[in-house]
C-alpha positions as CSV (number, residue, x, y, z in Angstrom):
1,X,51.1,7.1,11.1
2,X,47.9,7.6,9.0
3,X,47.5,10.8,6.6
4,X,44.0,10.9,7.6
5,X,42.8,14.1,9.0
6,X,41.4,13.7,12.5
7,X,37.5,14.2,13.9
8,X,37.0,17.3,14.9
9,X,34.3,18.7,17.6
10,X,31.2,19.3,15.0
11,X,32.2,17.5,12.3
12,X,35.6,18.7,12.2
13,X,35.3,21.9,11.7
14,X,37.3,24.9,14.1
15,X,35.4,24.4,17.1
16,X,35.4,28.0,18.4
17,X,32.8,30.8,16.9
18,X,32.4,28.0,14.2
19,X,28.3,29.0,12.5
20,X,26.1,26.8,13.2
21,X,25.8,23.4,11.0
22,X,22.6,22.7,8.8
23,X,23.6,19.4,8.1
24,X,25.3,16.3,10.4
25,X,27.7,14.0,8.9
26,X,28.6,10.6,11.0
27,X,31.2,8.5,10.2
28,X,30.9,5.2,8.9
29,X,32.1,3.4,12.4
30,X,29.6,5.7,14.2
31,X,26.5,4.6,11.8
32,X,24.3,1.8,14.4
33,X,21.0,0.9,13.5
34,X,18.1,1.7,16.1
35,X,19.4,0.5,19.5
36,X,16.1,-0.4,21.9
37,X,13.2,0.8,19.2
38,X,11.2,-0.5,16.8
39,X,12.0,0.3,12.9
40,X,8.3,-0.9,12.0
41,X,4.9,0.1,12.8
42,X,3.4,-3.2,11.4
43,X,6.4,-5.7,11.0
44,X,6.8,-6.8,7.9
45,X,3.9,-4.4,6.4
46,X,4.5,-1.2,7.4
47,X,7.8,0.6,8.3
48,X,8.3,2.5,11.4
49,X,8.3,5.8,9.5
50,X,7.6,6.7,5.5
51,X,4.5,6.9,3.0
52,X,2.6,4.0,2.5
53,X,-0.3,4.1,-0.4
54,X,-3.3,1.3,0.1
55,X,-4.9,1.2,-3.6
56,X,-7.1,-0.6,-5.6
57,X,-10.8,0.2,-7.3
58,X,-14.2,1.0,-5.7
59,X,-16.2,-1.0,-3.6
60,X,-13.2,-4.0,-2.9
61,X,-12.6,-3.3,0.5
62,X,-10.0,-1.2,1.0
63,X,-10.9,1.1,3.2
64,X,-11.7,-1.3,5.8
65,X,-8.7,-3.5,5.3
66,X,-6.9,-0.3,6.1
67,X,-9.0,0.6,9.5
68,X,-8.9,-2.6,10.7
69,X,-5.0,-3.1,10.7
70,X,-4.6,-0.2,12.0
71,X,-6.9,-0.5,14.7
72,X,-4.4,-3.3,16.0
73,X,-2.0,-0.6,15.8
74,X,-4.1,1.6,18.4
75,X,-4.9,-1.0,20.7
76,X,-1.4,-2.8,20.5
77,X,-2.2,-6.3,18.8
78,X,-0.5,-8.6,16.9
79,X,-2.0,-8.0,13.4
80,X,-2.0,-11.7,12.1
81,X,1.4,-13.0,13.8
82,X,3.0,-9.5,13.0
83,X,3.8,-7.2,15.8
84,X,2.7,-3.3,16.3
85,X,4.4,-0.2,17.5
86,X,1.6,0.4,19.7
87,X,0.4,4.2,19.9
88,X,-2.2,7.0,18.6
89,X,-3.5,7.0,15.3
90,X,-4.9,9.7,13.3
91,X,-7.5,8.5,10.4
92,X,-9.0,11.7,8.3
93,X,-12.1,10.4,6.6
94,X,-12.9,12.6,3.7
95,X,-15.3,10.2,2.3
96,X,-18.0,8.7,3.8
97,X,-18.0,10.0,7.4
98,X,-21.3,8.6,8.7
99,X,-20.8,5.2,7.4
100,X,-17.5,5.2,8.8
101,X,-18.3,6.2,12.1
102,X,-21.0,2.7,12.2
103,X,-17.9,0.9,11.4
104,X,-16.0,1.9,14.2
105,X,-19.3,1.0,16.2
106,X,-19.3,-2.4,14.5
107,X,-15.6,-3.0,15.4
108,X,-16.5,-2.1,18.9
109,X,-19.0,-4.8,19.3
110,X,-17.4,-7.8,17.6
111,X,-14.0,-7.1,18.8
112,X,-13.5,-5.1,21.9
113,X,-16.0,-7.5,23.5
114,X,-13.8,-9.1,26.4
115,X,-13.5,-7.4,29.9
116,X,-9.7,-6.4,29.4
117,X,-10.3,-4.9,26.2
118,X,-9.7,-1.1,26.7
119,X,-12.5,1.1,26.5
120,X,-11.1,4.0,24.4
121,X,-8.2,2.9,22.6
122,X,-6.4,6.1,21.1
123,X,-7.7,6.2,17.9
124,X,-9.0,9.6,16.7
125,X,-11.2,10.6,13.8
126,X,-10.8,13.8,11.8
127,X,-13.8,14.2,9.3
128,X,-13.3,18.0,8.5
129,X,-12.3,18.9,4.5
130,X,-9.2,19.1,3.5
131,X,-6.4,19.7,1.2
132,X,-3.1,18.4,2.3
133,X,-1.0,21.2,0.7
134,X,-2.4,24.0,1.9
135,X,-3.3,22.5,5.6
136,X,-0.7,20.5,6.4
137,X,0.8,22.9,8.7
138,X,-2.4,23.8,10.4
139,X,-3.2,20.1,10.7
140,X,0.1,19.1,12.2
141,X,-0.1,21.9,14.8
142,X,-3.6,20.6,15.7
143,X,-2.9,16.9,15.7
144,X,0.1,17.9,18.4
145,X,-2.0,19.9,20.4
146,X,-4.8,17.3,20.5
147,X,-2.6,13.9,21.7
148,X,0.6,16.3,23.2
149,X,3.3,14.2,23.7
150,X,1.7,10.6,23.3
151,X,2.7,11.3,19.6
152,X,0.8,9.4,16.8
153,X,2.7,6.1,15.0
154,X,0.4,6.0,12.4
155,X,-1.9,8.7,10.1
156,X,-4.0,7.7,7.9
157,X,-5.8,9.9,4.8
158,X,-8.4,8.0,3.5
159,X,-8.5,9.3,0.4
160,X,-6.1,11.0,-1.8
161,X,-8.3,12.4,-4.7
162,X,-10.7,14.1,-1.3
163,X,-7.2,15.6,0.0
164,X,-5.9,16.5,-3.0
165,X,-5.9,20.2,-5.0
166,X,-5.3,20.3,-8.9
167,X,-4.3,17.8,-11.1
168,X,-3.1,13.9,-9.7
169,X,-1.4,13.6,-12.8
170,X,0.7,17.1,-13.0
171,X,3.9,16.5,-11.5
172,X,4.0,20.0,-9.7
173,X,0.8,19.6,-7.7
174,X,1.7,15.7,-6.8
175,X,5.1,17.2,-5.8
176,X,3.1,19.4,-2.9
177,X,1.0,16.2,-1.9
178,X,3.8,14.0,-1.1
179,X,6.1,17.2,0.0
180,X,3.3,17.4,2.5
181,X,2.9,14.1,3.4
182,X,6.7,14.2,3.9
183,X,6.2,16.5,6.5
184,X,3.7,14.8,8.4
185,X,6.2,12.1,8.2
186,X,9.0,13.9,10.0
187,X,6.8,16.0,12.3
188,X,5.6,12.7,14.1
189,X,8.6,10.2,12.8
190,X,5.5,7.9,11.7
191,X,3.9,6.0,8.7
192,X,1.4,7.8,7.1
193,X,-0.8,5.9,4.7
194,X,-2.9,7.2,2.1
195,X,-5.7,5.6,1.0
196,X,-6.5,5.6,-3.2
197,X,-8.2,4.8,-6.0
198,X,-7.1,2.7,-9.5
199,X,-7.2,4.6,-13.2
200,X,-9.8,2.9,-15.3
201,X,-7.2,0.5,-16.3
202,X,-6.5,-0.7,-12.8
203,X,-2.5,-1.4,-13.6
204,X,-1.4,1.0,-10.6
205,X,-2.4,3.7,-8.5
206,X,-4.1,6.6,-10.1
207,X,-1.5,10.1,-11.0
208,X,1.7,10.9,-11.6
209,X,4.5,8.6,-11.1
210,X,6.4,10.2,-9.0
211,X,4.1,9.5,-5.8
212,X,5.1,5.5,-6.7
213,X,8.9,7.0,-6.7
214,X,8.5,8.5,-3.3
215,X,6.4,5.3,-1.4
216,X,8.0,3.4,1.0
217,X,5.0,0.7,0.6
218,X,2.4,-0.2,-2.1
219,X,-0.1,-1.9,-0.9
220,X,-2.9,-3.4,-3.6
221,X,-6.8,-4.1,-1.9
222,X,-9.0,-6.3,-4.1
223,X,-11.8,-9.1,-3.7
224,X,-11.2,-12.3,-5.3
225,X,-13.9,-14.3,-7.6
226,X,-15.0,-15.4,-4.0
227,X,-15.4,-12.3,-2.6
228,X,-12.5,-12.1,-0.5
229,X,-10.9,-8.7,0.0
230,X,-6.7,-9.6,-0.3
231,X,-4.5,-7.3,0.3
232,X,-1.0,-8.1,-1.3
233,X,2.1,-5.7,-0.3
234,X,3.5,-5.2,-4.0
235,X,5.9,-2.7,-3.5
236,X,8.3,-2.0,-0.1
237,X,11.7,-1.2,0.7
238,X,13.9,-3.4,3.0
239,X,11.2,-6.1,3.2
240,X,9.7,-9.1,1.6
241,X,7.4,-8.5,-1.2
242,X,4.5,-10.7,-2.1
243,X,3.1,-10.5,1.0
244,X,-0.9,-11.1,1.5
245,X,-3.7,-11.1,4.2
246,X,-7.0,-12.5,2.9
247,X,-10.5,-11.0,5.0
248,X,-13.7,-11.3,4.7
249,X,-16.4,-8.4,5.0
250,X,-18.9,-9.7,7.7
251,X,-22.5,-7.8,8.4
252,X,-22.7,-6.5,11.5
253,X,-26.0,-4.9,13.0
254,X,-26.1,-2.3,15.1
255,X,-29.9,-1.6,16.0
256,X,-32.9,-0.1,14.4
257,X,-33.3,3.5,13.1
258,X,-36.2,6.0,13.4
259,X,-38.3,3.6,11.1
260,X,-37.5,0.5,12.8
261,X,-35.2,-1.1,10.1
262,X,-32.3,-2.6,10.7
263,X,-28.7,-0.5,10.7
264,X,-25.6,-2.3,9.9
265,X,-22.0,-2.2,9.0
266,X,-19.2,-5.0,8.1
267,X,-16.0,-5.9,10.5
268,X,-12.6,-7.3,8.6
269,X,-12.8,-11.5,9.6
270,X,-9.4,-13.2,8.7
271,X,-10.0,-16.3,6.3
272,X,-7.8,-18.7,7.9
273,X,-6.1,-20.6,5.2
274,X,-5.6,-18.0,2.8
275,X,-9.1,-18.4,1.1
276,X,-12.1,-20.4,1.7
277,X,-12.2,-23.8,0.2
278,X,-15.3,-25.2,-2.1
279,X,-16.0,-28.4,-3.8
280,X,-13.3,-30.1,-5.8
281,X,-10.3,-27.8,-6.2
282,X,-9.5,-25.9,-3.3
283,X,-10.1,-21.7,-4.9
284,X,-6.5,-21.1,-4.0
285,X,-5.5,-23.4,-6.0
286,X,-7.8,-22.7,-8.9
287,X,-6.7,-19.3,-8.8
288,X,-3.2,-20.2,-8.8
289,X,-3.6,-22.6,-12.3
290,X,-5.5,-19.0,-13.8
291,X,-2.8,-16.8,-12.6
292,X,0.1,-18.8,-13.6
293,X,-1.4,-19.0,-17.3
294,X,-1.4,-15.7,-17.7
295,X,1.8,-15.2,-16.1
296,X,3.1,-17.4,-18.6
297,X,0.9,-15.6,-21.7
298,X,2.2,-12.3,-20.2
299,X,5.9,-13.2,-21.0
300,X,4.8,-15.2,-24.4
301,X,3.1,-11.7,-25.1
302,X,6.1,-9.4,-24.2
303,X,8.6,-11.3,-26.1
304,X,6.1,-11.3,-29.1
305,X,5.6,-7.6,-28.5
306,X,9.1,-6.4,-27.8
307,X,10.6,-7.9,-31.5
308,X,8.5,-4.9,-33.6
309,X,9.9,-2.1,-31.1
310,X,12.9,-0.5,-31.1
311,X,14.8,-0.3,-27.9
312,X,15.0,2.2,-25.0
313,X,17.3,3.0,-22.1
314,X,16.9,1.4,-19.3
315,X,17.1,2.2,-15.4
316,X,21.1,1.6,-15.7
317,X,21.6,2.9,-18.9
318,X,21.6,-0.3,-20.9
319,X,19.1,-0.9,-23.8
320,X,16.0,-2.8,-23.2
321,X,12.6,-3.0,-24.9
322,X,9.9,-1.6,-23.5
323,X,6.0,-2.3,-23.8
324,X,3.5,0.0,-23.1
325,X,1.3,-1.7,-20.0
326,X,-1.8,-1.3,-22.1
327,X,-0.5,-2.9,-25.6
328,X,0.3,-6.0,-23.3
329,X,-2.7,-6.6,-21.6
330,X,-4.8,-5.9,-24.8
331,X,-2.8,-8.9,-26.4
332,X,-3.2,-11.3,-23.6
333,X,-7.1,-10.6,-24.0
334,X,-6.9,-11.1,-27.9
335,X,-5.0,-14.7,-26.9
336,X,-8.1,-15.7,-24.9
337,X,-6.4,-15.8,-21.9
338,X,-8.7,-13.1,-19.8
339,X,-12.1,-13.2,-19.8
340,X,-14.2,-10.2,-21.4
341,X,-17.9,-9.3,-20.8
342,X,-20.8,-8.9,-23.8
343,X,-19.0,-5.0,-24.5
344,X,-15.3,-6.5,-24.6
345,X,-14.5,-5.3,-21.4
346,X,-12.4,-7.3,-18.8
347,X,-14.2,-8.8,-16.5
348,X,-13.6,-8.4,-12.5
349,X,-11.6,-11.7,-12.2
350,X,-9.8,-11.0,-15.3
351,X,-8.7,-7.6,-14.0
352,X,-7.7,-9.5,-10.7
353,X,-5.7,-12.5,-12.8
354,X,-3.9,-9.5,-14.8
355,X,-2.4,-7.7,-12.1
356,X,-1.9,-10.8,-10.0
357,X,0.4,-12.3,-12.7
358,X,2.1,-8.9,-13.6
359,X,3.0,-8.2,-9.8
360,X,4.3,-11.8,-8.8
361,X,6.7,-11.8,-12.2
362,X,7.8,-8.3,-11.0
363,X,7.9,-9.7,-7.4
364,X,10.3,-12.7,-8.5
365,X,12.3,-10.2,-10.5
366,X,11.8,-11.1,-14.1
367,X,10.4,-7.8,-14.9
368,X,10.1,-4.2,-14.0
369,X,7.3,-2.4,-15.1
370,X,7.5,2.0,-15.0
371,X,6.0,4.8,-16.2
372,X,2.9,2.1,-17.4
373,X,5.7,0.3,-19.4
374,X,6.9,-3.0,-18.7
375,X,10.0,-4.8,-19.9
376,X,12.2,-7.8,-19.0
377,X,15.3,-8.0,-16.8
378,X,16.7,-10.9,-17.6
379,X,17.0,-12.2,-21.8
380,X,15.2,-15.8,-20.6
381,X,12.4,-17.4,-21.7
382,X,9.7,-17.8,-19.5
383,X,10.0,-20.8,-17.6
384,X,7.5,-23.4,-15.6
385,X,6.2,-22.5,-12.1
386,X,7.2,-25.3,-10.2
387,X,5.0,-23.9,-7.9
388,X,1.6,-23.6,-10.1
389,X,-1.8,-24.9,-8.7
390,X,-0.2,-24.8,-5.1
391,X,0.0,-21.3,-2.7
């Protein structure tokens, strides 16, 4: 006969004039994942519920890359060969409002264009200021009185720095941002996604690191030398890194204004096979040969780097040599192997290369980089990509 104590009603405690419990425990044999629901909002992308951050610098796209996917979640489509949880979404633009609301006109008359496409997808717009950690309760309460109980799967606060109060890079006040994001989280048991900018560096997303600790998803928004926005999931728990969905920006007018010119916006257009091809070398491959060289000058770099520093604990305790972010990138430069303008500054594609290289040998688990430090997980010497100069 097993020692083991019995389950009681509640947990096991007297069942009788027992207070009431703050907190459930269920046992192992009881624990089932979700029976008949979805666990993802976008699948593959974006989980069913958690903090998502799209990043990246100005003016690449990012913004649009994240209305357009989820638009698909409003109105229920596949978003590339990934399915939805179809249902409301709440965007708050703080930046931009009027521009935004001609590209919601412009996604209207390029893609809601066929007779079955719905009318008025639910898909609301909140413009009005405002600072997450001091209106989060007010804005909860107003979002549930708005949609009742057709609950949103997805909200979206596009940006961070317009909904933010104090310092991004003070610990306490990024503490309130994602304590509040956190509780539109649970309120609605949905992904919400926060839209932000890159430091001037462009390694990661602006702040203090513990909003990176608290993501679920990291999603990085570029253009490529060709212009192509690509977004690349870096960063997400329980699925597959690496990730990426290349678009184009494509001009879409809307009419005339009072003076008779021409209004226009830009729609998200899928580039079909990853990027557009030119003459000789497809781009994709070109890109590919660039990235992998600096992959390979980022590891040459490191282990040049690491053997005049003394070594630091690691995430398990265990010593490991750390390199500041900054001290890498400046010797990859000095190597020749990123491009620099006429004031020694990196140029767009160089930036792009960078962080492309440092995120796939993260991705395939050579290295961990934290707290804009980057060190190596495994004592090996960097070897060929089998896979260079083809995506």
């Amino acid at each position: 006969m097993s020692d083991r104590p019995s389950a009681k009603p509640n947990g096991g405690q007297a069942a009788h004039g027992a207070p009431p419990r703050r907190f459930t425990l269920t046992r192992f044999s009881d624990i089932k994942p979700l029976d008949g629901d979805s666990d993802h909002c976008v699948k593959g992308v974006l989980p069913r519920s958690g903090l998502a951050v799209v990043w990246g610098p100005p003016k690449q796209g990012k913004s649009f890359w994240t209305f357009d996917i989820l638009m698909h979640v409003a109105l229920g489509w596949k978003y590339r060969g990934h399915r939805v949880r179809q249902g409301p979404v709440i965007y708050i633009c703080l930046e931009g409002a009027p521009g935004f609301r001609k590209r919601i006109e412009a996604f209207r008359r390029s893609k809601l264009n066929r007779p079955e496409d719905p009318d008025d997808p639910p898909f609301f717009l909140i413009t009005n200021p405002l600072s997450l950690a001091a209106d989060v309760n007010m804005l909860i309460e107003d979002i549930k009185r708005h949609v009742g109980d057709d609950t949103p799967v997805a909200v979206c606060i596009d940006t961070l720095n317009r909904s933010f109060s104090g310092s991004e890079g003070k610990d306490e006040d990024m503490g309130k941002y994602i304590k509040a994001a956190d509780m539109i989280r649970d309120a609605f048991d949905c992904i919400v996604v926060i839209v932000h900018h890159s430091p001037h560096d462009g390694d990661r997303p602006r702040g203090h690191s513990s909003l990176m600790g608290a993501l679920d998803v990291q999603i990085a928004v570029i253009k490529d030398a060709d212009d192509n926005v690509v977004a690349t999931l870096e960063l997400a728990k329980d699925m597959e890194v690496g990730l990426r969905f290349v678009s184009r920006l494509e001009k879409v007018e809307l009419g005339k204004d009072a003076d008779g010119d021409p209004v226009t916006s830009l729609v998200v257009r899928e580039v079909a096979d990853d990027v557009a091809p030119k003459k000789g070398k497809k781009t994709s491959e070109r890109r590919s040969d660039d990235v992998f060289k600096v992959k390979r000058a980022i590891a040459d770099a490191y282990d040049r780097l690491a053997d005049a520093i003394e070594t630091t604990p690691g995430f398990d305790g265990k010593p490991v040599k750390k390199v500041e972010t900054s001290k890498l990138r400046d010797e990859v430069r000095s190597r020749g192997f990123l491009e620099t303008d006429d004031d020694d500054n990196l140029t767009c594609a160089a930036r792009k290369h960078f962080q492309r290289a440092k995120t796939d040998l993260i991705a395939s688990n050579r290295f961990i980089e934290a707290d804009r430090k980057f060190w190596r997980l495994e004592p090996k010497r960097f070897a060929p990509d089998p896979r260079a100069g083809r995506e």
